[in-house]
mmCIF entry with sequence, helices, sheets and N, C-alpha, C, O atoms, coordinates in Angstrom:
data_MODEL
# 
_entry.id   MODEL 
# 
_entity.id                         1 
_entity.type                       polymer 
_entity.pdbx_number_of_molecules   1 
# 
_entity_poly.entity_id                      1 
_entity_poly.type                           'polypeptide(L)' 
_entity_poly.nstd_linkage                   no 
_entity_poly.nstd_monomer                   no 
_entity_poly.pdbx_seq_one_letter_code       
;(UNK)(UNK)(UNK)(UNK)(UNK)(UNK)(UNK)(UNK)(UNK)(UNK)(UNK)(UNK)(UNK)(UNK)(UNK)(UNK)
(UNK)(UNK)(UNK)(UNK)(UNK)(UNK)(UNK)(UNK)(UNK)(UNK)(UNK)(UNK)(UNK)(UNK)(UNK)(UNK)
(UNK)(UNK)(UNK)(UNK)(UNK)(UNK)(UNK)(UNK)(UNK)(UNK)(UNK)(UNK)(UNK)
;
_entity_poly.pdbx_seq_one_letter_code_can   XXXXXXXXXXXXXXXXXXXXXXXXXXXXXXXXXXXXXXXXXXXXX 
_entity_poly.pdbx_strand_id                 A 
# 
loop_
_entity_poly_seq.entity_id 
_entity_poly_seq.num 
_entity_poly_seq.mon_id 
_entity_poly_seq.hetero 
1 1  UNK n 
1 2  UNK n 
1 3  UNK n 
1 4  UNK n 
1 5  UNK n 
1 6  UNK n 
1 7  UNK n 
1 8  UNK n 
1 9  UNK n 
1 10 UNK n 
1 11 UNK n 
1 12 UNK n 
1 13 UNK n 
1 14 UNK n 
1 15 UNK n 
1 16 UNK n 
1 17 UNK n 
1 18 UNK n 
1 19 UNK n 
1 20 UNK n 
1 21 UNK n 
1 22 UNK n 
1 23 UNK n 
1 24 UNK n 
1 25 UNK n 
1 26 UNK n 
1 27 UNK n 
1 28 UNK n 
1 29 UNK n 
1 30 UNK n 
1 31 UNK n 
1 32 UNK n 
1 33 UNK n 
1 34 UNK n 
1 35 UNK n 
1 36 UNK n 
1 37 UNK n 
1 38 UNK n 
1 39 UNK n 
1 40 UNK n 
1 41 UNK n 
1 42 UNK n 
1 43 UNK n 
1 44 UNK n 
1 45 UNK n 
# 
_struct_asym.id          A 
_struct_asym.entity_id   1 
# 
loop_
_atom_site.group_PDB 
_atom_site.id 
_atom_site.type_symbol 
_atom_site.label_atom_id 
_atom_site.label_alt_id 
_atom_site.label_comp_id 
_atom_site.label_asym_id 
_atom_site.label_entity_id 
_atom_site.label_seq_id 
_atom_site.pdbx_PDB_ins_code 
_atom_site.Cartn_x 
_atom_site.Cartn_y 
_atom_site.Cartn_z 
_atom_site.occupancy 
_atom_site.B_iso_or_equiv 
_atom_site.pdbx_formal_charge 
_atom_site.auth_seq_id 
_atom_site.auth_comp_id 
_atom_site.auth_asym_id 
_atom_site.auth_atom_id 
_atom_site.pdbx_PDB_model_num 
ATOM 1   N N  . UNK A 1 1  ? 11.743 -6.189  14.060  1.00 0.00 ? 1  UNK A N  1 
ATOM 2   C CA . UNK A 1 1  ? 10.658 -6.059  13.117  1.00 0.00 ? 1  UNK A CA 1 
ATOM 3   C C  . UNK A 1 1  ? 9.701  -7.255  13.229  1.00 0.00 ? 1  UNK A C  1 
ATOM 4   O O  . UNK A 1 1  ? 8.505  -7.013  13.068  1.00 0.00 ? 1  UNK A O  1 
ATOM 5   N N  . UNK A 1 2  ? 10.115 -8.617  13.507  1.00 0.00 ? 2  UNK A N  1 
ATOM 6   C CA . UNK A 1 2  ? 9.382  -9.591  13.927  1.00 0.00 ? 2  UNK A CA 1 
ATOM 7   C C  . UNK A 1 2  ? 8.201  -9.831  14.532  1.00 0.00 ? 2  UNK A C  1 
ATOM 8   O O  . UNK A 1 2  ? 7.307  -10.672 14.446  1.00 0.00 ? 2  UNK A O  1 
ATOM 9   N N  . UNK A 1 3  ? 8.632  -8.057  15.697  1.00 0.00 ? 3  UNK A N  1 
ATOM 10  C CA . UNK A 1 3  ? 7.915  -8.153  16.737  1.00 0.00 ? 3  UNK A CA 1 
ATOM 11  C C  . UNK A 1 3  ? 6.706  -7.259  16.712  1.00 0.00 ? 3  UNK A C  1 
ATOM 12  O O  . UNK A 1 3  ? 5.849  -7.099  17.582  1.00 0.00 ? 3  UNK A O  1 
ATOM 13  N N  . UNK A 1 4  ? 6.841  -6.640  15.371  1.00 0.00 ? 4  UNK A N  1 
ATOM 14  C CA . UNK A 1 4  ? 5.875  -5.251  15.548  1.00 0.00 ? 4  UNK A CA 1 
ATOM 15  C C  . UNK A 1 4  ? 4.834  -5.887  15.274  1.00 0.00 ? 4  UNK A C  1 
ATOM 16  O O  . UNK A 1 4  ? 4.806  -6.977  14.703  1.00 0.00 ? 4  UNK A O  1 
ATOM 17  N N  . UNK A 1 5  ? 3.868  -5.238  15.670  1.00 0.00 ? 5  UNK A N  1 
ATOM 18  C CA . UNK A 1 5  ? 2.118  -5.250  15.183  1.00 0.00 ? 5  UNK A CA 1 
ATOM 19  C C  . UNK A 1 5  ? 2.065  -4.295  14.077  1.00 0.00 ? 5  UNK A C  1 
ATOM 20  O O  . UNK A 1 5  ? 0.905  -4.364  13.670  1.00 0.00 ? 5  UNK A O  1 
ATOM 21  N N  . UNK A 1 6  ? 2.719  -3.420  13.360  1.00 0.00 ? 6  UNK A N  1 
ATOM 22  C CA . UNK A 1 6  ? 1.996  -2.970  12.578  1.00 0.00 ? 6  UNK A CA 1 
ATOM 23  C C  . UNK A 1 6  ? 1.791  -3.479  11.153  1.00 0.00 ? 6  UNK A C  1 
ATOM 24  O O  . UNK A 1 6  ? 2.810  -4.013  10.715  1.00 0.00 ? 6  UNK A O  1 
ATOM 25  N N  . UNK A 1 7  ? 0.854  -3.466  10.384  1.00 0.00 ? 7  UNK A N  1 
ATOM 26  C CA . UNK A 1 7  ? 0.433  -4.196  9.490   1.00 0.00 ? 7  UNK A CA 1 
ATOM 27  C C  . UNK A 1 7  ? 1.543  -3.277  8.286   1.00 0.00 ? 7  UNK A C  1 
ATOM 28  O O  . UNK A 1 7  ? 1.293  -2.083  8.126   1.00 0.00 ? 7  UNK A O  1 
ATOM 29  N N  . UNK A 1 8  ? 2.490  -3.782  7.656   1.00 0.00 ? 8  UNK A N  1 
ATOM 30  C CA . UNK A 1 8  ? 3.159  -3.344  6.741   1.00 0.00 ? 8  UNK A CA 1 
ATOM 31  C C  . UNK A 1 8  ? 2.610  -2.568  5.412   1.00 0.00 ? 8  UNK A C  1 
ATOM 32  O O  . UNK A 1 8  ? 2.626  -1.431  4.942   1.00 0.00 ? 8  UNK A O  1 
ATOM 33  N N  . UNK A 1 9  ? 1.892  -4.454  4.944   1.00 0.00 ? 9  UNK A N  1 
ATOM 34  C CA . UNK A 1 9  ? 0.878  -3.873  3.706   1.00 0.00 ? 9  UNK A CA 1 
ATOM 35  C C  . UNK A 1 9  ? -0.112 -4.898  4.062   1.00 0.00 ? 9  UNK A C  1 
ATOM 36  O O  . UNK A 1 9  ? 0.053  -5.996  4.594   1.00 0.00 ? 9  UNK A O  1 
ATOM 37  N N  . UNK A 1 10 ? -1.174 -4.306  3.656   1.00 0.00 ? 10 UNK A N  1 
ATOM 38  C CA . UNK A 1 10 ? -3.011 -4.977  4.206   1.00 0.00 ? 10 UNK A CA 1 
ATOM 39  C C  . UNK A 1 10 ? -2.570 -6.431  2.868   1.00 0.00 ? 10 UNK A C  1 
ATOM 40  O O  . UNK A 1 10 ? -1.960 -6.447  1.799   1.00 0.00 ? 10 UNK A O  1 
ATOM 41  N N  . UNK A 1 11 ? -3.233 -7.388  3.649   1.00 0.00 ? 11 UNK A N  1 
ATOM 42  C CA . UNK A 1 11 ? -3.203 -8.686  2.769   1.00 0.00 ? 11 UNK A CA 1 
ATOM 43  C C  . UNK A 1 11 ? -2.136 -9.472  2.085   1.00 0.00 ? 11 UNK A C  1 
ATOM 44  O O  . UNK A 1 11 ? -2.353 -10.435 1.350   1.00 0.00 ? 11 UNK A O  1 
ATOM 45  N N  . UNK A 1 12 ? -0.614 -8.836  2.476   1.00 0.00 ? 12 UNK A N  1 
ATOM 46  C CA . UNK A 1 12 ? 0.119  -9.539  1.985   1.00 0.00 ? 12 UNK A CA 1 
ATOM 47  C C  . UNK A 1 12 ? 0.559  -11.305 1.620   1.00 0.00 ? 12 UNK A C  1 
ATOM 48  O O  . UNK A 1 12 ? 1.133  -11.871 0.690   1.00 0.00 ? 12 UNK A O  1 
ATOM 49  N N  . UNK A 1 13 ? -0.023 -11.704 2.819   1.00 0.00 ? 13 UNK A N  1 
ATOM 50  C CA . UNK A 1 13 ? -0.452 -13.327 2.340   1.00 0.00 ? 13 UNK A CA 1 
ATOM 51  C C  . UNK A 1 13 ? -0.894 -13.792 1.654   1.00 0.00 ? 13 UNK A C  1 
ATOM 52  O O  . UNK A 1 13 ? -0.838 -14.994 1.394   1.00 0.00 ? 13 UNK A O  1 
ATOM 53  N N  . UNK A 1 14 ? -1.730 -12.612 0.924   1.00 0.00 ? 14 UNK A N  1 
ATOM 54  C CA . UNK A 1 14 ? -2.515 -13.294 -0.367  1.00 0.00 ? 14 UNK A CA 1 
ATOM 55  C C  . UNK A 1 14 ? -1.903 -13.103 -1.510  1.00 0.00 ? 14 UNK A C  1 
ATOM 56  O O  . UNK A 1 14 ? -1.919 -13.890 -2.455  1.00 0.00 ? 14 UNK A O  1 
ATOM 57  N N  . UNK A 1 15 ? -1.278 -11.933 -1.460  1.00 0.00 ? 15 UNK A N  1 
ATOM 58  C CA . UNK A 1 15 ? -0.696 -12.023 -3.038  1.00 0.00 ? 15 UNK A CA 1 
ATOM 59  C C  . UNK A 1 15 ? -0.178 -12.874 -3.810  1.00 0.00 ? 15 UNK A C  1 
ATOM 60  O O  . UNK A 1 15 ? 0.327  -13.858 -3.270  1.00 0.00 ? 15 UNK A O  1 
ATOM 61  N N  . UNK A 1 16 ? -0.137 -12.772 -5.272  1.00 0.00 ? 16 UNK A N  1 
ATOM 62  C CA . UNK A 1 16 ? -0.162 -13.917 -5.522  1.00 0.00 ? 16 UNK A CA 1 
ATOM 63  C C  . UNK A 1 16 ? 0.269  -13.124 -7.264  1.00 0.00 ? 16 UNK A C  1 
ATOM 64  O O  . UNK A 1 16 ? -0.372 -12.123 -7.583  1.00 0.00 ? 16 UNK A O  1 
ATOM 65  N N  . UNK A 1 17 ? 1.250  -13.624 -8.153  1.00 0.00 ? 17 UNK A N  1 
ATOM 66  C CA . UNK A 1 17 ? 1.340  -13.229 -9.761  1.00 0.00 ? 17 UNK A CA 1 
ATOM 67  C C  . UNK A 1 17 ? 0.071  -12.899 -10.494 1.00 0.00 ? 17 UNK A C  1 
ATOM 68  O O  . UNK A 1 17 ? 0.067  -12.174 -11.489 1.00 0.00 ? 17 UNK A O  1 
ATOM 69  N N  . UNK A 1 18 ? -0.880 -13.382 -10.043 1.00 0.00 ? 18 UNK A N  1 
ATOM 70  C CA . UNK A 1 18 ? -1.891 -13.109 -11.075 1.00 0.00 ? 18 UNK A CA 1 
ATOM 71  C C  . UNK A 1 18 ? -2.438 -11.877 -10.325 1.00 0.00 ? 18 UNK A C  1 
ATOM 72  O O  . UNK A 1 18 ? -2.447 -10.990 -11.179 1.00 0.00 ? 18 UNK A O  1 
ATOM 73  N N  . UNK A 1 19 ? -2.850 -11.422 -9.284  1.00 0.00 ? 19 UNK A N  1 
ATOM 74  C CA . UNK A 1 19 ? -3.246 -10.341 -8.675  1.00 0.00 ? 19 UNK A CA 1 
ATOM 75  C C  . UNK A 1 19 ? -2.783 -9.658  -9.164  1.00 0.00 ? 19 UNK A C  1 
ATOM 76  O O  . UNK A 1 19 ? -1.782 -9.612  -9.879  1.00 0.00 ? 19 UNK A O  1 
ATOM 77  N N  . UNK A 1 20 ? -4.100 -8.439  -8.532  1.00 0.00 ? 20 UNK A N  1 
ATOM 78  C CA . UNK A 1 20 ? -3.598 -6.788  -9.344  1.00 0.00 ? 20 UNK A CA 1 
ATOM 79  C C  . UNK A 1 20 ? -2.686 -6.345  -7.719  1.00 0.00 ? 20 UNK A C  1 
ATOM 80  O O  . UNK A 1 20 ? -2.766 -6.805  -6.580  1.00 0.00 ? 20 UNK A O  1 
ATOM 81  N N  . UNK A 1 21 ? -1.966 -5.398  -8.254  1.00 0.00 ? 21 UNK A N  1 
ATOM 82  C CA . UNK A 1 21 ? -1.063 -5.113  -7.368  1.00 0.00 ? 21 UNK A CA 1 
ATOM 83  C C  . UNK A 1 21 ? -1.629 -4.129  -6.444  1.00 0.00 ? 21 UNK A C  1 
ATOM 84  O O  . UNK A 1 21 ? -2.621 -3.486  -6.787  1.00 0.00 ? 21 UNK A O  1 
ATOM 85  N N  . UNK A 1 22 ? -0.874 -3.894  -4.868  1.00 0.00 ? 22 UNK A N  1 
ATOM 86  C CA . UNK A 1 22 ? -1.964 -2.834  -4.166  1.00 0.00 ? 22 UNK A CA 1 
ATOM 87  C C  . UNK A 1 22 ? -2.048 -1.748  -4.017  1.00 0.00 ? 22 UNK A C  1 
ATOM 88  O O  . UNK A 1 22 ? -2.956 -1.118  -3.477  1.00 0.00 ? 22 UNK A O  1 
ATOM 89  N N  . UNK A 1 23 ? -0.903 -1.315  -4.579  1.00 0.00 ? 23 UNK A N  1 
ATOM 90  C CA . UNK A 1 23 ? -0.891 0.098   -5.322  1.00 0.00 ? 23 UNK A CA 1 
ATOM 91  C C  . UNK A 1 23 ? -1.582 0.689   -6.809  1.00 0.00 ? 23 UNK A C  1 
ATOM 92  O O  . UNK A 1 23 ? -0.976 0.182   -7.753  1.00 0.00 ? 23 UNK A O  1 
ATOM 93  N N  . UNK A 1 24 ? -2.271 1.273   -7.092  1.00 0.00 ? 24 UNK A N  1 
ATOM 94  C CA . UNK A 1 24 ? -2.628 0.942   -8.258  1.00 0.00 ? 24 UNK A CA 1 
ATOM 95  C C  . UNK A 1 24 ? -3.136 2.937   -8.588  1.00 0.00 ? 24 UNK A C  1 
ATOM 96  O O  . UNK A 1 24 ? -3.539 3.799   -7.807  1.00 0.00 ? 24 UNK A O  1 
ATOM 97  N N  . UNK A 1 25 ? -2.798 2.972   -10.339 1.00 0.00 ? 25 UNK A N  1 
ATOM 98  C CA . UNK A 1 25 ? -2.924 4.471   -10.352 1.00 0.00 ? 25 UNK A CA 1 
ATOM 99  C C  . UNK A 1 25 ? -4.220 4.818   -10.801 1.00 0.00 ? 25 UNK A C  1 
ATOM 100 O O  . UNK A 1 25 ? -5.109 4.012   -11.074 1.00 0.00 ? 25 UNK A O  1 
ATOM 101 N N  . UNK A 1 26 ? -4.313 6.399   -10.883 1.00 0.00 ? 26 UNK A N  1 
ATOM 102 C CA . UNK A 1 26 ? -5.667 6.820   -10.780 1.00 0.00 ? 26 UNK A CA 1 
ATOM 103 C C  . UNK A 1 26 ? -6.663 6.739   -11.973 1.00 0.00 ? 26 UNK A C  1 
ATOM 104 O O  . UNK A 1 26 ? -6.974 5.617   -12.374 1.00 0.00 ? 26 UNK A O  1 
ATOM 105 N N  . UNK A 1 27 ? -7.243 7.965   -12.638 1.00 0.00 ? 27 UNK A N  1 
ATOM 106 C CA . UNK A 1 27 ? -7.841 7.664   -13.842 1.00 0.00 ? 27 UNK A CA 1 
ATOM 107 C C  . UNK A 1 27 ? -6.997 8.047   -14.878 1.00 0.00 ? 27 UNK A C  1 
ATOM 108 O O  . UNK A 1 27 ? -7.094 7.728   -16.063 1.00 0.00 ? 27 UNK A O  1 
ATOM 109 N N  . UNK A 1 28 ? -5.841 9.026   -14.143 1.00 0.00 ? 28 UNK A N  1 
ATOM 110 C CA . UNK A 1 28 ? -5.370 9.498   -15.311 1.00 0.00 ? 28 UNK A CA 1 
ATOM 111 C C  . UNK A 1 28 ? -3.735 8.768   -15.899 1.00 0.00 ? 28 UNK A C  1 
ATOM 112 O O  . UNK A 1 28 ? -3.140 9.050   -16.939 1.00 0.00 ? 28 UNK A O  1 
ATOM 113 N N  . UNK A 1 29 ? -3.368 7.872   -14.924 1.00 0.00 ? 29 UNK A N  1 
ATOM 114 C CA . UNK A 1 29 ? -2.325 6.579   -15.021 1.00 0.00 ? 29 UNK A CA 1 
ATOM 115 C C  . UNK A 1 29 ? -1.702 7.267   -13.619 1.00 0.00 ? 29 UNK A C  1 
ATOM 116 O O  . UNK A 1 29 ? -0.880 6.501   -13.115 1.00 0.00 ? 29 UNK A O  1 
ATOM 117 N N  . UNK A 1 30 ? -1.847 8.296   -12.991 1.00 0.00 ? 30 UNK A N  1 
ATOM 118 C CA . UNK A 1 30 ? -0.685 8.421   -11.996 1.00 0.00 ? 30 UNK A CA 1 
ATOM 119 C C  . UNK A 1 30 ? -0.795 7.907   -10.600 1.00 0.00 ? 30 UNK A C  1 
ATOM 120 O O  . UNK A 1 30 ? -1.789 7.920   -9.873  1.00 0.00 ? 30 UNK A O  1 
ATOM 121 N N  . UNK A 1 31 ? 0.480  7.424   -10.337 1.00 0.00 ? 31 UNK A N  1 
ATOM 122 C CA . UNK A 1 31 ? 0.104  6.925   -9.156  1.00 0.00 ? 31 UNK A CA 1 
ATOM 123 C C  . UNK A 1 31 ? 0.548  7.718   -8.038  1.00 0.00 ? 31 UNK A C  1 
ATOM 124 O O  . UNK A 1 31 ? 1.496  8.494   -8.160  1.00 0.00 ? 31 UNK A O  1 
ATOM 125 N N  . UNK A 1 32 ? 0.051  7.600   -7.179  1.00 0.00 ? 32 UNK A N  1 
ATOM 126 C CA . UNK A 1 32 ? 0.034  8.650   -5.667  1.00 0.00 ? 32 UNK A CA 1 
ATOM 127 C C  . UNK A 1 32 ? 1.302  8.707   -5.100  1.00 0.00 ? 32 UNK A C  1 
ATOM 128 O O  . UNK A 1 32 ? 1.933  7.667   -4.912  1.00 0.00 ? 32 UNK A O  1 
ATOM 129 N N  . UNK A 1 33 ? 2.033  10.475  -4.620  1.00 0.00 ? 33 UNK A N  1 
ATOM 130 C CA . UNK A 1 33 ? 2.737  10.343  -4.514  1.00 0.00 ? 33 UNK A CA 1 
ATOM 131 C C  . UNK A 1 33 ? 2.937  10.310  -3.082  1.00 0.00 ? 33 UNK A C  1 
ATOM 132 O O  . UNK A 1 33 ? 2.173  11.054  -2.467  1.00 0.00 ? 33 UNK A O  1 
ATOM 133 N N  . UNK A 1 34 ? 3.892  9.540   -2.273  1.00 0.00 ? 34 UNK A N  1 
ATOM 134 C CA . UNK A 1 34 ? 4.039  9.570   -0.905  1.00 0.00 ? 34 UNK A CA 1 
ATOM 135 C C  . UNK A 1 34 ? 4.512  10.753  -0.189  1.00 0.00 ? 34 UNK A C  1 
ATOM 136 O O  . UNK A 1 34 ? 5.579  11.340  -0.368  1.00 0.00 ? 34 UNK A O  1 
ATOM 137 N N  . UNK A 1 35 ? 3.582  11.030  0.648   1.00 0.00 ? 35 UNK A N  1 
ATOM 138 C CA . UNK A 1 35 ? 3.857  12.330  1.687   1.00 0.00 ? 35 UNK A CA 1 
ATOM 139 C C  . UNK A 1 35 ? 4.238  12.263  3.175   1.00 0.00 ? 35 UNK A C  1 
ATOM 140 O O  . UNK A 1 35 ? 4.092  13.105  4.062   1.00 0.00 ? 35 UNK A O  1 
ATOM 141 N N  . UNK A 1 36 ? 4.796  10.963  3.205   1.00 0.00 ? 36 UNK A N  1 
ATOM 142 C CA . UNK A 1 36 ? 4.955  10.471  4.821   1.00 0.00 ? 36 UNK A CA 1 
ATOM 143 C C  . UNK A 1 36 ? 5.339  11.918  5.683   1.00 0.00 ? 36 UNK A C  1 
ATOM 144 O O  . UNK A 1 36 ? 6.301  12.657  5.477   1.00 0.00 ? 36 UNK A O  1 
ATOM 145 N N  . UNK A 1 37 ? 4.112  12.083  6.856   1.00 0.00 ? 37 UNK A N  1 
ATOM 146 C CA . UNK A 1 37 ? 4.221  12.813  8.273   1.00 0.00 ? 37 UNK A CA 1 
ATOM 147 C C  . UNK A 1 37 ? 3.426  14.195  7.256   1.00 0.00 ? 37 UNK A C  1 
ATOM 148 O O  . UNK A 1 37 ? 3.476  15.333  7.722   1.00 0.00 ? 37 UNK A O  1 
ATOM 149 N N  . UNK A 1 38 ? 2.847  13.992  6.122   1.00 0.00 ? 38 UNK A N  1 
ATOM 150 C CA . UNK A 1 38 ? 1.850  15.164  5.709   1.00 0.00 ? 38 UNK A CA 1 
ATOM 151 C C  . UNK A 1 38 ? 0.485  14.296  5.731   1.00 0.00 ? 38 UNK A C  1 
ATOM 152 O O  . UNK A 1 38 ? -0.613 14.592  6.203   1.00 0.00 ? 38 UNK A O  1 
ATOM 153 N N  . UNK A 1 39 ? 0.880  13.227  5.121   1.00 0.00 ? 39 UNK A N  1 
ATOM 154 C CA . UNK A 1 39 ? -0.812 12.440  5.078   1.00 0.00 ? 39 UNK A CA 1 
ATOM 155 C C  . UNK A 1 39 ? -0.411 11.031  6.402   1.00 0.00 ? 39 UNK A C  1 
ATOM 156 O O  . UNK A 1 39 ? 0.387  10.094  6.385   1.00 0.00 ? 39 UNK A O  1 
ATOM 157 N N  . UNK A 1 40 ? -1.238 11.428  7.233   1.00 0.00 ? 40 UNK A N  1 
ATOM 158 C CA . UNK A 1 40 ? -0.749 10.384  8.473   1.00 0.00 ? 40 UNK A CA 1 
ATOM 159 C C  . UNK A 1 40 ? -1.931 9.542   8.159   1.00 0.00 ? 40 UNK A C  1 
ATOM 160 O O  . UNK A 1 40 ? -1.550 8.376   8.257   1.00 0.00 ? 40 UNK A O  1 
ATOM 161 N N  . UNK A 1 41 ? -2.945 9.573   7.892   1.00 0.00 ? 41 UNK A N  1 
ATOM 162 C CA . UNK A 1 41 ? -4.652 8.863   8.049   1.00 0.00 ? 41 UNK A CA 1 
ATOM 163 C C  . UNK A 1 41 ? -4.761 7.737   7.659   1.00 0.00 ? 41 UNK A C  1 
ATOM 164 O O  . UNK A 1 41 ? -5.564 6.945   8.154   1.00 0.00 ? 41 UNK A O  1 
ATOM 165 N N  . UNK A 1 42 ? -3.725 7.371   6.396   1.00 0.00 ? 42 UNK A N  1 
ATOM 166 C CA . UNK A 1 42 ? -4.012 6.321   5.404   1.00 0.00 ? 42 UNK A CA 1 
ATOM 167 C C  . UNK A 1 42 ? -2.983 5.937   5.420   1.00 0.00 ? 42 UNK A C  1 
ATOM 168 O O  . UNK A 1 42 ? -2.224 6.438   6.250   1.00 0.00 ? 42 UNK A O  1 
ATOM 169 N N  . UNK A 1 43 ? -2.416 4.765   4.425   1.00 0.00 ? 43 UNK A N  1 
ATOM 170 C CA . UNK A 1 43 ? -1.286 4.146   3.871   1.00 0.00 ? 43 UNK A CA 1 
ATOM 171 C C  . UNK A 1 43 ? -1.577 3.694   2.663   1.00 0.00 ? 43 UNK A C  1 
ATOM 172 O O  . UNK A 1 43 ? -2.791 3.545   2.522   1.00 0.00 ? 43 UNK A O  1 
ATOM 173 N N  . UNK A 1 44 ? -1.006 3.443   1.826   1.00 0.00 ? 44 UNK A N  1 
ATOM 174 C CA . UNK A 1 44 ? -1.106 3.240   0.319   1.00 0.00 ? 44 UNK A CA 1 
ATOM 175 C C  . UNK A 1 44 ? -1.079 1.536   -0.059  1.00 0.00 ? 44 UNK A C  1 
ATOM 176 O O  . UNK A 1 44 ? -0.250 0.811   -0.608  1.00 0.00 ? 44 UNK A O  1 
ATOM 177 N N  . UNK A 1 45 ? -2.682 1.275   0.646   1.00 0.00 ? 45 UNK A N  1 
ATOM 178 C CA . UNK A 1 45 ? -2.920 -0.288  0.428   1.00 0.00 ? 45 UNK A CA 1 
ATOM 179 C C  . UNK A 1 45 ? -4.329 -0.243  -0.385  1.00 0.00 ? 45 UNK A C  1 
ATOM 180 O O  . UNK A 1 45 ? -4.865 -1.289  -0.749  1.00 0.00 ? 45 UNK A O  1 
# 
């Protein structure tokens, strides 16, 4: 895992307690549910 290039989660170096977290839900409080190998395009950053 050391070795991979792929970016896990976008910006993790920065996080930090006071940050908002990078998941975050919609208008109506829900948050997105994961569809790994249905939604390939994106990742939930």
């Amino acid at each position: 895992m050391l070795n991979c290039d792929h970016e896990m989660a976008s910006d993790v170096d920065r996080l930090t307690d006071e940050a908002d977290a990078p998941l975050q839900p919609n208008d109506a409080g829900v948050y997105p549910i994961p569809q790994p190998g249905i939604i390939t395009d994106w990742e939930y950053a």
